[in-house]
C-alpha positions in Angstrom: 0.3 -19.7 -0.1 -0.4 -16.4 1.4 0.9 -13.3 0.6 3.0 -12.5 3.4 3.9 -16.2 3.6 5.4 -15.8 0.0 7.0 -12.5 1.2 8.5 -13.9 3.9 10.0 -16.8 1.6 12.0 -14.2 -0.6 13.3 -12.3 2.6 14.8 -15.5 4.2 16.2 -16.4 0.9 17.9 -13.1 0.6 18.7 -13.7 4.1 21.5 -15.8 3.6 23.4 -13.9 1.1 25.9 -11.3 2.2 26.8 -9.3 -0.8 24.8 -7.8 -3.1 26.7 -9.5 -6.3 25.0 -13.1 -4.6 21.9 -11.1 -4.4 21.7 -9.8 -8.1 22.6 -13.2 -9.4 19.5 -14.6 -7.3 17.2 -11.9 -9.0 18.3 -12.7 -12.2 18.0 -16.4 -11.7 14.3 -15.5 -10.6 14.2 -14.0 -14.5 15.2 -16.6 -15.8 13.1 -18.8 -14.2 10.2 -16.6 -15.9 8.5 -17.9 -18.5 8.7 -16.0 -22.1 5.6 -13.9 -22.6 4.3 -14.2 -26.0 5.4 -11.8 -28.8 1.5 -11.1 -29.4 1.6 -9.6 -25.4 4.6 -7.6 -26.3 2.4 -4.6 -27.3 2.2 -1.0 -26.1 -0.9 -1.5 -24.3 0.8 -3.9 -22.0 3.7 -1.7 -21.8 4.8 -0.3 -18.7 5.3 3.6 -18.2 8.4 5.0 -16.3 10.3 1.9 -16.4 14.1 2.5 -17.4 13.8 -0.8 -19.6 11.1 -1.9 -21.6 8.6 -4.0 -19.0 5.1 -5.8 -20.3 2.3 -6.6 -17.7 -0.3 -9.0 -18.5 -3.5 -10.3 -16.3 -6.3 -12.6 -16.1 -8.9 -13.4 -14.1 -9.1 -17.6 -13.4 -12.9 -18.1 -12.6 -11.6 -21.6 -12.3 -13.3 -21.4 -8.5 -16.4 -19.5 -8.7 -16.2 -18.9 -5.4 -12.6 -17.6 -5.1 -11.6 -15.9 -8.3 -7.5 -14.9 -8.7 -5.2 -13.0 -10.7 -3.1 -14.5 -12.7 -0.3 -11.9 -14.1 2.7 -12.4 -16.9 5.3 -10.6 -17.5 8.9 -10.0 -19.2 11.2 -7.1 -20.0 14.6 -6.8 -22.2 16.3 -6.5 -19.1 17.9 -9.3 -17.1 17.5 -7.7 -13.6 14.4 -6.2 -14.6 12.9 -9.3 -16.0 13.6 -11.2 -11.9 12.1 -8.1 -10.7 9.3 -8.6 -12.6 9.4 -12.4 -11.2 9.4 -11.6 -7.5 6.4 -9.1 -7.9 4.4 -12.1 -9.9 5.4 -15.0 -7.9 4.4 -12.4 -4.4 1.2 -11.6 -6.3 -0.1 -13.5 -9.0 -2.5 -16.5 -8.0 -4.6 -14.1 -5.4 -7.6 -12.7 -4.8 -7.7 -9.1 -6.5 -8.8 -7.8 -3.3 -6.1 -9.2 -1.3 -3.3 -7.8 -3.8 -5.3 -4.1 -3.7 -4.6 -4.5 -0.1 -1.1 -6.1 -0.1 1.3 -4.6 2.2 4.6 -5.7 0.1 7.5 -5.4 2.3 9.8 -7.6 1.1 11.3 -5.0 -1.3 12.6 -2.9 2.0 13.0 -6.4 3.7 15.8 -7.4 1.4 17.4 -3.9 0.6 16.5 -4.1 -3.0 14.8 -0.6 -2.9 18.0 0.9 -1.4 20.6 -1.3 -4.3 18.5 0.0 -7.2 19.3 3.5 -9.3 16.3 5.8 -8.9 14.4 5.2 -12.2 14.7 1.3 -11.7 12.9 2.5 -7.9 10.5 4.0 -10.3 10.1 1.3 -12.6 9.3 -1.3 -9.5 6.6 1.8 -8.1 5.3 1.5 -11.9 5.1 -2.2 -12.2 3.0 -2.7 -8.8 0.8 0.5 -9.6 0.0 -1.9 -12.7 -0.5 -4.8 -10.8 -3.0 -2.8 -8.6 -5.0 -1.5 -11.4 -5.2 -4.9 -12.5 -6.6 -6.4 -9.6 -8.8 -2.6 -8.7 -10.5 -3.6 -12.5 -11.2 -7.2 -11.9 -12.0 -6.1 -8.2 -15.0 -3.7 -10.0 -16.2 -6.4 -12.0 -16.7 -9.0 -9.3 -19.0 -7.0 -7.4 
């Protein structure tokens, strides 16, 4: 599924709930939903910086298609809202080309009002975790060519 497409999932799922208690809960059942990243990934170098909580970023590049390459990112945090956060960034972006997540215009997280419900260094923490994602996908991006 497309970028966009999964974008446009999360908005309309959002969609239907009124308060922003409803909303939290859904993030953090996207967390939960998250499967563990291993201890052995929990290391500084996949550490995010200027994240309020303590976030990890992994990626890989499948080859499993020689002719379409993807990204495939994991993640966690010690946080339970952070950790869905972290969900709805991989589930939007993980499983693509790293040029179309370089290029990614993500507007779900205006969409669904998460930017304007979270305290400024969790804004800054999100701004962190996709500048990750990015460099990711930029790197891999370098090596295909």
């Amino acid at each position: 599924m497309a970028i966009n497409q999964l974008q446009d999932e999360i908005i309309e799922e959002f969609t239907f709930l009124d308060d922003w208690v409803d909303r939290y809960e859904l993030i953090i059942d996207y967390g939960k939903n998250l499967p563990t990243l291993p201890e052995a990934d929990k290391t500084d170098n996949n550490l995010i910086d200027g994240c309020q909580s303590k976030v990890w970023l992994t990626a890989e590049l499948d080859r499993t298609n020689p002719n379409q390459p993807i990204v495939i990112f994991h993640g966690d945090s010690d946080a339970l809202l952070v950790r869905g956060i972290v969900a709805l960034l991989i589930k939007v972006l993980s499983g693509h080309a790293p040029k179309e997540i370089v290029d990614a215009d993500l507007y779900f997280i205006d969409k669904i009002g998460l930017q304007e419900h979270l305290s400024p260094t969790r804004n800054n923490g999100v701004v962190a975790m996709l500048k990750q994602m990015r460099l990711f996908a930029l790197a891999y991006l370098s090596v295909l060519k």
